[in-house]
TIGUZA-80100 format. One line per field, with one value per residue (C-alpha): x, y, z; residue number from 0; chain; residue in three letters. Coordinates in Angstrom, 2 decimals. Layout:
<nodes>
X = c(X_...) $
Y = c(Y_...) $
Z = c(Z_...) $
nr = c(NUM_...) $
kette = c(A_...) $
rest = c(ala_...) $
</nodes>
This chain:
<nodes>
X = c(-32.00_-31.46_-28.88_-31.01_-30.49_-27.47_-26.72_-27.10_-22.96_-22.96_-23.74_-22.23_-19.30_-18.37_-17.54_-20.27_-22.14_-21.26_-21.18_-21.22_-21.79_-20.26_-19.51_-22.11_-24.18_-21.03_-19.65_-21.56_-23.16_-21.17_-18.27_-19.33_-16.86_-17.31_-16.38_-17.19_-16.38_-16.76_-15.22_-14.07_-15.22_-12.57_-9.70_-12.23_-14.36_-11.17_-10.16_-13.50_-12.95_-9.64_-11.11_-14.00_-11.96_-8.37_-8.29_-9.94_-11.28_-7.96_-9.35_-12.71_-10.54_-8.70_-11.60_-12.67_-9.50_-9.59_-13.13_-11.91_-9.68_-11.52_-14.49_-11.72_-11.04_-14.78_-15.41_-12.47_-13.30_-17.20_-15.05_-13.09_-16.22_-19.33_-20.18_-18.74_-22.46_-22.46_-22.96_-22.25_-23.28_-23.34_-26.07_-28.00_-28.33_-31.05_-31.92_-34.49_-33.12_-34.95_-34.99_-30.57_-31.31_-32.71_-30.66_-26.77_-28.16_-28.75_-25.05_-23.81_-23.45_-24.58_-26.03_-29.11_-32.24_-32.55_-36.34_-35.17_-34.03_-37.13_-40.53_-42.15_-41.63_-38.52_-35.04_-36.67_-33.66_-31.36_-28.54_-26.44_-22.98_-20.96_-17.11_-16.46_-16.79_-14.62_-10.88_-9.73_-10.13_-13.62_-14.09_-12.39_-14.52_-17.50_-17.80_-16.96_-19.52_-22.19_-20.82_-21.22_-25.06_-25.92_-24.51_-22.73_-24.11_-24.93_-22.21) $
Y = c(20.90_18.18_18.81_19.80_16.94_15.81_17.69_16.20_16.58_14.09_11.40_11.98_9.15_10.38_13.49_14.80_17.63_20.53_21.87_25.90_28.31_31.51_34.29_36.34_35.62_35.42_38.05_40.51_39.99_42.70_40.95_38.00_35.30_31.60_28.50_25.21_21.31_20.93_17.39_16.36_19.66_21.62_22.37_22.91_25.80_27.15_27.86_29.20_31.50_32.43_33.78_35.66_37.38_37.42_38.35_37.81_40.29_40.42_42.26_40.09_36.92_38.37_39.20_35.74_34.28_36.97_35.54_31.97_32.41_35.00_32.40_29.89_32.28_32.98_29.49_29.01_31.88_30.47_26.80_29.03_30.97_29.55_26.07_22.46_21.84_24.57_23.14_25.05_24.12_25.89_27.20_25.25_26.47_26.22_29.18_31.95_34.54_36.90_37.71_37.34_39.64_41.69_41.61_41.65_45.08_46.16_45.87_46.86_43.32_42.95_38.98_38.66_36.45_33.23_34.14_37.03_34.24_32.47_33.54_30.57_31.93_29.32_29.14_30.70_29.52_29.90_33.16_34.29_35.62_37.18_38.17_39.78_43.45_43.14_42.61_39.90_41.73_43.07_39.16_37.80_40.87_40.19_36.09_36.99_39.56_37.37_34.08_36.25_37.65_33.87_31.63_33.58_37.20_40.55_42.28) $
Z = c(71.84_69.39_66.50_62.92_60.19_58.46_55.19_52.31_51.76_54.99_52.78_49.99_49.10_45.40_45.83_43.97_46.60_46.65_50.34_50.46_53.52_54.65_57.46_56.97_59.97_62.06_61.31_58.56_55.15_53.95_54.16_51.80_52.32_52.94_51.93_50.30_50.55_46.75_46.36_43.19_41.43_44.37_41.67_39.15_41.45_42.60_39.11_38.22_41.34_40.02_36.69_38.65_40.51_40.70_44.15_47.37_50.01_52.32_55.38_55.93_55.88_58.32_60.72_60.35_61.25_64.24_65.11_65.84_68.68_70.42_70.70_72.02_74.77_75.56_75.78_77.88_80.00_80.64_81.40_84.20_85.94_85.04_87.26_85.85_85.42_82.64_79.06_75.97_72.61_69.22_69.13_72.11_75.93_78.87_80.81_80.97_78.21_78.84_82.41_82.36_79.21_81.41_84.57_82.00_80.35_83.04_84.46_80.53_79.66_75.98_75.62_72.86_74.31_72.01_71.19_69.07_66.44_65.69_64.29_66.30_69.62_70.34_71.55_74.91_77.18_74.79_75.12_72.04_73.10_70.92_70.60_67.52_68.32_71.63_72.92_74.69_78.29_77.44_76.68_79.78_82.11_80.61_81.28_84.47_85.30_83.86_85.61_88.85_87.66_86.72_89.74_92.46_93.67_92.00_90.60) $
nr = c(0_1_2_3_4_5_6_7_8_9_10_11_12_13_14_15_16_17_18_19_20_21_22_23_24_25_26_27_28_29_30_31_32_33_34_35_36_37_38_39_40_41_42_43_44_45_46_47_48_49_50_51_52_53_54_55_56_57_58_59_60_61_62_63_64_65_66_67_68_69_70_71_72_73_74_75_76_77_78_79_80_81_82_83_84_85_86_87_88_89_90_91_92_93_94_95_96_97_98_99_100_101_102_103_104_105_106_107_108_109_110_111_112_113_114_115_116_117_118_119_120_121_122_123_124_125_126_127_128_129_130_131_132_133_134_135_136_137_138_139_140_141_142_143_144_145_146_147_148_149_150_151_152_153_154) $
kette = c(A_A_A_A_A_A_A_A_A_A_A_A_A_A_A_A_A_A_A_A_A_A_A_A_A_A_A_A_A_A_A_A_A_A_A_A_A_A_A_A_A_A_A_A_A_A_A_A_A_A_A_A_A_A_A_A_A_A_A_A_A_A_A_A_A_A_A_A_A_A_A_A_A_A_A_A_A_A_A_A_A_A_A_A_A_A_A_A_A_A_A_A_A_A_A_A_A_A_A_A_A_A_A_A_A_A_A_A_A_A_A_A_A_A_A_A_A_A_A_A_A_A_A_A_A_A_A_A_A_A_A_A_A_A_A_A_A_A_A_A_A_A_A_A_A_A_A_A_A_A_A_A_A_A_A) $
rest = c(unk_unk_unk_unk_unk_unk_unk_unk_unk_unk_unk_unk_unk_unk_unk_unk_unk_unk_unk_unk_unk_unk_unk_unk_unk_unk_unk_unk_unk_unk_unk_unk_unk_unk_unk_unk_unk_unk_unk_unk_unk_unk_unk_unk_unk_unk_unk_unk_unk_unk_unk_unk_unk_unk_unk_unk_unk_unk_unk_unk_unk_unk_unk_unk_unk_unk_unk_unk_unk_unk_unk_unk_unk_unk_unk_unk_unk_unk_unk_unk_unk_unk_unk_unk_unk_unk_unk_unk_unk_unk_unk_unk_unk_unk_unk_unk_unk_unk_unk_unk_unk_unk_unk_unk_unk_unk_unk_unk_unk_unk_unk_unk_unk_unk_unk_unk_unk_unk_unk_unk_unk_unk_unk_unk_unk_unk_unk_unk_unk_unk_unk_unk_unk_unk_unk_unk_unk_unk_unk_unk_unk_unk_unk_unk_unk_unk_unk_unk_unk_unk_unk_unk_unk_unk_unk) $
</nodes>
């Protein structure tokens, strides 16, 4: 899958775009916390932030701070079992969703088939793992069960 186009903040050499996304796909929309490359209006939005709001959701940042390692580990963890052949990408893969859909549920492995994520029927070998609603040995059992469903033998 080739990557989507450059935004508009990728070309940008005075600092004057304002780059803005958040969490909330990540990890929920109730959350609402994200972040910006504002260039040389950063001091100036942070202020503005200041007088919004004089403080900042606490617990959210922390679950996004949470978030980053335990998708370290389950990318280390598919490095360890799954073949040397094995690509991953963000948000790009290649294999039949929904028939390892099919085949992980049914051994309680929760993966989500990329075709759920597009109106246009795409992203058919494409598999959505996730790590934010499980520990580090749920992580580390799971990659492991599905390495063994994918390339080795049934589990």
């Amino acid at each position: 899958m080739l990557p989507g186009p450059p935004s508009a903040k990728s070309f940008d050499h005075t600092g004057n775009v304002l780059y803005c996304s958040s969490f909330s796909k990540t990890l929920s929309p109730a959350f609402r916390i994200g972040w910006n490359l504002a260039g040389r209006f950063q001091e100036s939005l942070k202020y503005q932030k200041f007088l919004d709001n004089l403080s900042t959701a606490v617990h959210p940042q922390l679950v996004a701070k949470t978030y980053q390692p335990r998708m370290a580990l389950l990318r280390r963890c598919i490095a360890e079992k799954f073949p040397v052949s094995t690509h991953m990408s963000n948000p790009a893969g290649g294999y039949d969703c929904m028939t390892i859909y099919r085949n992980a549920m049914a051994k309680k492995i929760a993966i989500t088939p990329g075709i759920l994520f597009t109106a246009q029927g795409k992203f058919n070998h494409h598999l959505r793992l996730s790590c934010g609603a499980i520990n580090n040995d749920a992580i580390k059992d799971s990659i492991e069960k599905l390495s063994k469903l994918l390339y080795m033998s049934d589990i």
